[in-house]
C-alpha positions in Angstrom: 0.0 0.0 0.0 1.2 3.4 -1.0 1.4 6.0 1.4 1.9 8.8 -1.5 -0.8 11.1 -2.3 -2.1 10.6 -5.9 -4.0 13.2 -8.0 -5.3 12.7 -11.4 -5.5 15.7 -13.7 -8.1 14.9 -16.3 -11.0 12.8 -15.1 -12.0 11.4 -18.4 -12.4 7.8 -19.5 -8.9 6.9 -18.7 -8.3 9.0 -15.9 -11.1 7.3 -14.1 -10.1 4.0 -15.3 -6.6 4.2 -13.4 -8.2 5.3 -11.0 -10.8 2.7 -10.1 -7.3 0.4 -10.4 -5.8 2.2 -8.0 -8.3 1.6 -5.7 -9.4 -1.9 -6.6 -5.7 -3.5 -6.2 -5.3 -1.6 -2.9 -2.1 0.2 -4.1 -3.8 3.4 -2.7 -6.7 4.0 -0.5 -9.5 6.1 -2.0 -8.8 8.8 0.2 -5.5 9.3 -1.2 -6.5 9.9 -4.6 -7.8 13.1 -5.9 -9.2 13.4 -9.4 -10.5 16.4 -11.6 -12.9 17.2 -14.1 -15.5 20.4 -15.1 -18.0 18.6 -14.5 -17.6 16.6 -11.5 -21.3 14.8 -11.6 -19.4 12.1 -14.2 -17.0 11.3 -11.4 -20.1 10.6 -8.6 -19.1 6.9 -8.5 -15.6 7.7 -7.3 -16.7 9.8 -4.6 -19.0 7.7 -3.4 -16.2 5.6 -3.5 -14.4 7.8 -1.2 -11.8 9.1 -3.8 -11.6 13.8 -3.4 -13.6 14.7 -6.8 -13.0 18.4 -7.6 -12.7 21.0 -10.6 -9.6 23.1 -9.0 -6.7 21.5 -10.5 -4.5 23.5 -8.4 -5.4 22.1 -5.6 -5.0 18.6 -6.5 -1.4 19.8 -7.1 -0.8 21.2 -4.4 -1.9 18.8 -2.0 -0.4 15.3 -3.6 3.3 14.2 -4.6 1.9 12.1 -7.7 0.7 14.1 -10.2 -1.0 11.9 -13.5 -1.7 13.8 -16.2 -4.6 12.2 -18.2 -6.1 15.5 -20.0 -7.2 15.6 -24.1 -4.2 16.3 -26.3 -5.1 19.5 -27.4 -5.3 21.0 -23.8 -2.2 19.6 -22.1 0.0 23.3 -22.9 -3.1 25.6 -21.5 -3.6 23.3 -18.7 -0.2 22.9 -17.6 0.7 26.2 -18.3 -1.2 27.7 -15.8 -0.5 25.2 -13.3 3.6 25.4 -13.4 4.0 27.4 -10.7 2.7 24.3 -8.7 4.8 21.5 -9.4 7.4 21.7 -6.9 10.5 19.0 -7.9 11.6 18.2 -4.4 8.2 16.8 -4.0 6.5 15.9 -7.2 6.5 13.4 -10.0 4.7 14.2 -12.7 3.0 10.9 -14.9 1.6 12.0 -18.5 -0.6 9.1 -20.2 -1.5 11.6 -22.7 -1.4 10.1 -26.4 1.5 12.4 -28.6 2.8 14.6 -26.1 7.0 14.0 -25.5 8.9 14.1 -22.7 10.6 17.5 -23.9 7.4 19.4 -24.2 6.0 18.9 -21.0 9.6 19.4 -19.8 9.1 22.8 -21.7 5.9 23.8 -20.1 6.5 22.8 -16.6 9.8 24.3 -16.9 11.2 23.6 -13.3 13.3 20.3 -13.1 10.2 17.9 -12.2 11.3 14.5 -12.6 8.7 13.7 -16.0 7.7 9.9 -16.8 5.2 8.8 -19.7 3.0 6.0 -19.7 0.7 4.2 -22.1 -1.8 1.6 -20.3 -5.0 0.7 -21.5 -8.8 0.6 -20.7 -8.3 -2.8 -18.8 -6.3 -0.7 -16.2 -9.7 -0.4 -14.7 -9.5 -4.4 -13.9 -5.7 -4.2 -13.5 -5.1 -6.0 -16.9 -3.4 -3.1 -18.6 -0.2 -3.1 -19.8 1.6 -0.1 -19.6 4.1 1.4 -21.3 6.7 3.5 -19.4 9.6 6.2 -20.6 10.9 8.8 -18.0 13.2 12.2 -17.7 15.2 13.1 -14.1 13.6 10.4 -12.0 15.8 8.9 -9.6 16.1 4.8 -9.7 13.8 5.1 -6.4 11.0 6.9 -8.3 11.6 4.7 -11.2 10.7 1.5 -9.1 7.6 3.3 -7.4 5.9 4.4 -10.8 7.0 0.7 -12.1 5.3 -0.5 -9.1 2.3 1.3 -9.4 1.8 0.6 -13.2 2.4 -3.1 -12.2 -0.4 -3.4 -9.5 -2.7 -2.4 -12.5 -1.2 -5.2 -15.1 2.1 -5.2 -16.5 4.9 -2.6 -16.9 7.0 -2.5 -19.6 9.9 0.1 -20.0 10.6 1.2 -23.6 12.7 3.7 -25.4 10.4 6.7 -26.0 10.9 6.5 -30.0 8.5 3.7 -29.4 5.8 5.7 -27.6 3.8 5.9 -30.4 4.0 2.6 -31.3 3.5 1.3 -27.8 -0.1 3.4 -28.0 -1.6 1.4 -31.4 -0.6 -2.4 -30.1 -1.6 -1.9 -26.2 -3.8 0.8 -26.1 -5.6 0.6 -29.7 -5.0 -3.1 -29.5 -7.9 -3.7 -27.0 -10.3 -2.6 -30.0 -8.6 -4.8 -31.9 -8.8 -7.8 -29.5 -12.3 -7.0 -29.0 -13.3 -6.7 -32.5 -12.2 -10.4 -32.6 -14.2 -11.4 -30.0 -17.4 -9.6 -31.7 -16.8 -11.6 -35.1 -16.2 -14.7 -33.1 -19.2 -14.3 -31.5 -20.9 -13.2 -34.6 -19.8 -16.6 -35.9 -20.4 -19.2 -33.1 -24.4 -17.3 -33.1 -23.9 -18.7 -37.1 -23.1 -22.2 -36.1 -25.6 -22.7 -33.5 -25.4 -20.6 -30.2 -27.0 -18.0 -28.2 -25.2 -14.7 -28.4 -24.3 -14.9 -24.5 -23.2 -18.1 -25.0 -21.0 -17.3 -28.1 -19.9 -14.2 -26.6 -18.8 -15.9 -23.1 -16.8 -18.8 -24.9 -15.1 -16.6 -27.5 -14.1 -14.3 -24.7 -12.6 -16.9 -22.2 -11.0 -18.2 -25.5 -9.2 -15.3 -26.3 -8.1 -14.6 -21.8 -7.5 -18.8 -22.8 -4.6 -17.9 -25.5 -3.2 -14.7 -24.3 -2.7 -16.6 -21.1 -1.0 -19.4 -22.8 1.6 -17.5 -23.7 2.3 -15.3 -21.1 2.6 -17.7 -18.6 4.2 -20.4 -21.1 6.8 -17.7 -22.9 5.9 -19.9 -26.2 5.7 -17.9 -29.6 1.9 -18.3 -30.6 2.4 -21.0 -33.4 4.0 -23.8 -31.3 0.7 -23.4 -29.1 -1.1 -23.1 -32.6 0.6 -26.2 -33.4 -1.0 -28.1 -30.4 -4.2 -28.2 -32.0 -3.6 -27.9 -35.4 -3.8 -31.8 -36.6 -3.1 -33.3 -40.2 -6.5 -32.9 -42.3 -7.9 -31.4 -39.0 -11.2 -28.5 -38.6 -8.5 -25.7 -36.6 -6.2 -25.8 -40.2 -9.2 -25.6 -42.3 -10.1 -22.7 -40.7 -7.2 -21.0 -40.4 -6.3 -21.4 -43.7 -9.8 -20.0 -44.7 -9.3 -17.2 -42.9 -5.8 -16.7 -44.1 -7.0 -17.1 -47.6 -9.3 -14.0 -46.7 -6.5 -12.0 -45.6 -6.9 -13.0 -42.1 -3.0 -11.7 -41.0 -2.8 -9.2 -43.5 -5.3 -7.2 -42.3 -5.2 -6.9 -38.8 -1.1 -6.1 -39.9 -2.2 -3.2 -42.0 -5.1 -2.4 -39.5 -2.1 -1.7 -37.2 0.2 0.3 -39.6 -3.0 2.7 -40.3 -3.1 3.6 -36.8 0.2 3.8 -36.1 0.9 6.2 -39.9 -2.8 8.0 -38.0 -0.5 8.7 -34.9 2.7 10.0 -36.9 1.4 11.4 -39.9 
């Protein structure tokens, strides 16, 4: 349990998503965590919760030592802008988890030595199944571990180069679209070959947690599990080679290109 006061600047979908992991892996106690918004009505079920729900940003700063930045792209330099004169170094760390914005810039903005770190989780941060990306500038090793920690009691933590940022945001955080678009068209299909939609939606789901699980706990590369259950003249190669045929691969590869060229570009 963290004894470090945590404040979330932005209390949007993924603001309130880290913050209902926070609070459901016990890393902080709701009382610890302060999150913003305009309007905080939205944010009723965090309160109730017992997490501080408020519209003055400058508070929130002022009165916690983590500071996670989870505000739109386009408002991140107003926002911050106005706040600089909060972020005190000797007591902050700052945590951005907003898509596109580097380390350098909101170096530039807060302009006062804050130790900086980027991260890119995803929705399932909410159920602490993310995984999270993480890049920093001016931590120490001992901030290092406790933002590693933190991003770890909500899923995994993985730290990357920050050249890869972008790249991290279209396989982790678009990827759970992705992923889930899979589930719908194999759910779509198993209501074609006979079931329910609950039922079809419940198997293909626990399929997919199945495989993913498979190989994280196994460290196997996906086609010597594939191999398992592919057999000579067998339904699971008949399929697959169907789907391949249909540009199966091909599609969820350039699927992932267009978001990432959506990113850069």
């Amino acid at each position: 349990m963290s004894t470090k006061r945590i404040a979330i600047i932005g209390g949007g979908n993924l603001g309130a998503a880290i913050a209902e992991g926070l609070i459901k892996s016990k890393f902080s106690f709701p009382d610890q965590i302060t999150i913003t918004k305009r309007n905080t009505e939205t944010l009723k079920h965090l309160a109730d919760q017992g997490c501080i729900v408020t519209s003055d940003n400058k508070r929130a700063i002022e009165t916690s030592e983590v500071i996670i930045v989870a505000l739109k792209p386009y408002n991140v330099k107003e926002v911050l802008e106005g706040l600089k004169s909060s972020f005190d170094p000797k007591l902050h760390i700052v945590i951005s988890v907003v898509t596109g914005v580097f380390l350098k810039d909101l170096s530039a903005i807060i302009d006062n030595g804050v130790p900086i770190f980027r991260a890119m989780p995803n929705t399932a941060i909410a159920i602490q199944e993310s995984v999270t990306c993480l890049c920093q500038s001016g931590a120490s090793s001992s901030q290092t571990k406790y933002v590693t920690d933190l991003f770890s009691q909500l899923g995994i933590a993985v730290a990357i180069d920050e050249k890869l940022m972008d790249a991290a945001t279209v396989l982790g955080a678009c990827g759970i679209a992705y992923a889930l678009r899979f589930i719908r068209a194999a759910t779509q299909g198993g209501i074609e070959i006979g079931f329910d939609s609950k039922t079809a939606s419940l198997i293909a789901a626990q399929t997919v947690k199945g495989a993913a699980e498979l190989l994280l706990k196994g460290g196997l590369h996906p086609e010597a599990e594939i191999d398992k259950v592919t057999t000579p003249k067998g339904c699971t190669i008949a399929g697959l080679n169907e789907m391949e045929h249909r540009g199966f691969s091909s599609s969820l590869i350039k699927g992932i290109g267009a978001s990432y060229n959506k990113i850069v570009g």
